[in-house]
C-alpha positions as CSV (number, residue, x, y, z in Angstrom):
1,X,0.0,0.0,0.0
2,X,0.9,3.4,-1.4
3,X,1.7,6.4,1.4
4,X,-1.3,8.9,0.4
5,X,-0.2,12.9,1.0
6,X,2.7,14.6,0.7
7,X,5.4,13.3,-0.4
8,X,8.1,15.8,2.0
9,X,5.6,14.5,4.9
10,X,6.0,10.9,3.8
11,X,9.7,11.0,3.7
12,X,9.7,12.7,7.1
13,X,7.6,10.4,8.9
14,X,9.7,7.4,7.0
15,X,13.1,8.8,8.7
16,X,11.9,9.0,12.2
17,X,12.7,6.4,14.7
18,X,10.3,3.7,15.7
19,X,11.4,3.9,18.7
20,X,9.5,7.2,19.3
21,X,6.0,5.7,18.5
22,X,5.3,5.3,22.1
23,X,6.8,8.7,23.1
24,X,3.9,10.2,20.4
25,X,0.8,8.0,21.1
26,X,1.8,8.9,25.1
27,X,1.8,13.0,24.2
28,X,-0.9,12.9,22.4
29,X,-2.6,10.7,25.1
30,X,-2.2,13.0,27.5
31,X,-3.0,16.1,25.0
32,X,-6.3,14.3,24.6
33,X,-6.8,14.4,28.4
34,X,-6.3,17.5,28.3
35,X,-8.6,18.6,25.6
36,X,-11.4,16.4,27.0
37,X,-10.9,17.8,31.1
38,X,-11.0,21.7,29.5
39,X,-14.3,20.6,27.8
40,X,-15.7,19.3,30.8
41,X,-14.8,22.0,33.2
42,X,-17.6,24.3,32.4
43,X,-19.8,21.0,33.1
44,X,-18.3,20.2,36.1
45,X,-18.6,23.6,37.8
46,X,-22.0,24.7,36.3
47,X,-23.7,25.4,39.9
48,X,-20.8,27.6,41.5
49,X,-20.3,29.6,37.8
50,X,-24.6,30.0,38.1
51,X,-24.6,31.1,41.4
52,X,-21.2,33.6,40.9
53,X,-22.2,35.1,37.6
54,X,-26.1,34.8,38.1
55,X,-27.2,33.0,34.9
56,X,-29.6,31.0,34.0
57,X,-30.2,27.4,33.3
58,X,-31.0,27.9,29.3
59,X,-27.7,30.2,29.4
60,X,-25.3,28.2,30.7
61,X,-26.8,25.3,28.3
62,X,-25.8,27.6,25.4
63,X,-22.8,28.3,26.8
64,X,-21.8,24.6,27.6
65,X,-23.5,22.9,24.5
66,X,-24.8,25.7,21.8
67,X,-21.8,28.2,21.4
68,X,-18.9,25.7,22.1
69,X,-20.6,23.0,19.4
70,X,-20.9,25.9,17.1
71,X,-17.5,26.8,16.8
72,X,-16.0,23.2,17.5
73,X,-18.0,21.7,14.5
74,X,-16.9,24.5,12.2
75,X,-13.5,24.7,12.8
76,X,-12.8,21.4,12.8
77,X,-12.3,21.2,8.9
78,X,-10.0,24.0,8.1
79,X,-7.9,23.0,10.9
80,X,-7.3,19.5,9.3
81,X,-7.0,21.3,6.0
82,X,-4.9,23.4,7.5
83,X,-2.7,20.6,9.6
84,X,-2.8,18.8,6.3
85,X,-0.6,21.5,4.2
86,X,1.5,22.6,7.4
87,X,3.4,21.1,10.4
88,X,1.0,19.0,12.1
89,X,3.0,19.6,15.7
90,X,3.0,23.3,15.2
91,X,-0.8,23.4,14.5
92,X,-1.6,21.1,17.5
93,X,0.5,23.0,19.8
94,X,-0.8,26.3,19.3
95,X,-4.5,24.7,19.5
96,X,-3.5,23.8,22.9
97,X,-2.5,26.5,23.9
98,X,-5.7,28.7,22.4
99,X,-7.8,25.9,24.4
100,X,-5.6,26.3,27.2
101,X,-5.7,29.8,27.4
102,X,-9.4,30.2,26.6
103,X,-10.1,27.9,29.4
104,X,-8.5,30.1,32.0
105,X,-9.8,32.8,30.5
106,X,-13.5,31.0,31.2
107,X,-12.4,30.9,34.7
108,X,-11.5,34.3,34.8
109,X,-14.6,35.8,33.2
110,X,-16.5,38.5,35.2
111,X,-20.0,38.4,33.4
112,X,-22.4,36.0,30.6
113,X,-20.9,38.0,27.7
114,X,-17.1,37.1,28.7
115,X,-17.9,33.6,29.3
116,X,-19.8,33.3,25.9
117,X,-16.3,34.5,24.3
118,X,-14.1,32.2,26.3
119,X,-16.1,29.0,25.6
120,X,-16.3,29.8,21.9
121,X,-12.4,30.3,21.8
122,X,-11.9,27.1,23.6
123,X,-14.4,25.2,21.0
124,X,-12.1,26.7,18.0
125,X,-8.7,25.6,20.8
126,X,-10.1,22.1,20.7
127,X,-11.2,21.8,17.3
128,X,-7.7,22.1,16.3
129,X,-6.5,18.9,18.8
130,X,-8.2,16.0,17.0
131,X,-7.4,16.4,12.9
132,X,-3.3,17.2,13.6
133,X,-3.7,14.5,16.2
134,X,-4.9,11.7,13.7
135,X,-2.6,12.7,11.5
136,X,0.6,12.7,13.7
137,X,-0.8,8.9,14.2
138,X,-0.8,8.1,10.8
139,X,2.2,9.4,10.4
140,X,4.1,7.8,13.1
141,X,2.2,4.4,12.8
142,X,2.9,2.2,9.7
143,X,0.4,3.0,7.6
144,X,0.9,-0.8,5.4
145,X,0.4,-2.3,9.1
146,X,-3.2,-0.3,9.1
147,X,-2.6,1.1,12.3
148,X,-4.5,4.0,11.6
149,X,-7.5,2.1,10.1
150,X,-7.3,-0.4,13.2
151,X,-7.9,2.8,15.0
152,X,-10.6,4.0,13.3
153,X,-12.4,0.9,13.4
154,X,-11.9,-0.2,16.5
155,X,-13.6,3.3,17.7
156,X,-16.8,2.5,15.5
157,X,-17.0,-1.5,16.1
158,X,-16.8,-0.5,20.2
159,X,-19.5,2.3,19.9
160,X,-21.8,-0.6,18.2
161,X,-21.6,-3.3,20.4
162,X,-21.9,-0.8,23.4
163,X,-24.7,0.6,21.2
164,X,-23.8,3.7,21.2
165,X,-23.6,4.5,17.4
């Protein structure tokens, strides 16, 4: 099987070591933990950020479901566009970053309206972790192995039998 994508990204990812694969999978394990705690943490704190900021129940559902979603969904695709054409570990590191920030920023905000702004930029943050993520995998894995379609599949395949899907 055929290496699909660029053929200076191929040649890169054919020179590392495979002793590093572990190394990867274990960053971007943890960067994974880290993009799913920031997501949460609105969740996790709703009654003290209600009771601080004195917001309502349909606003902080927007703010943890309707205005994260919105920017998350949409931002998604240019960023693996975007990791696609560029470095894939630049482009994840400065989305965790953005999240990171945006989620202290969350923390910090005085009023609705700040909140609002700090959820949205931690739903564009985290839309950039997943795409570069993936393809750092595919990258690092070999692809004639199918690591990356074991991956994949083994995702969907669990999410049916736990009928989930």
């Amino acid at each position: 099987m055929e290496r699909v994508g660029f053929p200076e990204q191929a040649a890169a990812a054919d020179s590392r070591a495979p002793g590093n694969r572990g190394l990867v999978l274990g960053m971007l394990c943890f960067v994974y933990v880290l993009n799913f705690l920031d997501r949460q943490l609105v969740s996790i704190l709703a009654k003290p950020i209600q009771d601080s900021l004195q917001i309502t129940d349909s606003q902080l559902g927007r703010i943890t479901g309707f205005y994260f979603a919105l920017f998350y969904c949409f931002i998604a695709i240019p960023v693996g566009w975007l990791a696609d054409r560029t470095n894939r570990v630049k482009v994840l590191s400065i989305a965790c970053g953005l999240w990171s920030a945006a989620t202290a920023a969350c923390g910090m905000a005085a009023n609705y309206g700040q909140l609002v702004v700090a959820r949205m930029a931690v739903g564009v943050g985290e839309a950039g972790g997943v795409p570069p993520s993936y393809a750092i995998i595919s990258d690092t894995g070999n692809l004639q192995s199918g690591t990356a379609a074991r991956l994949g599949a083994g995702r969907g395949l669990r999410g049916i039998a736990r009928g989930r899907l």
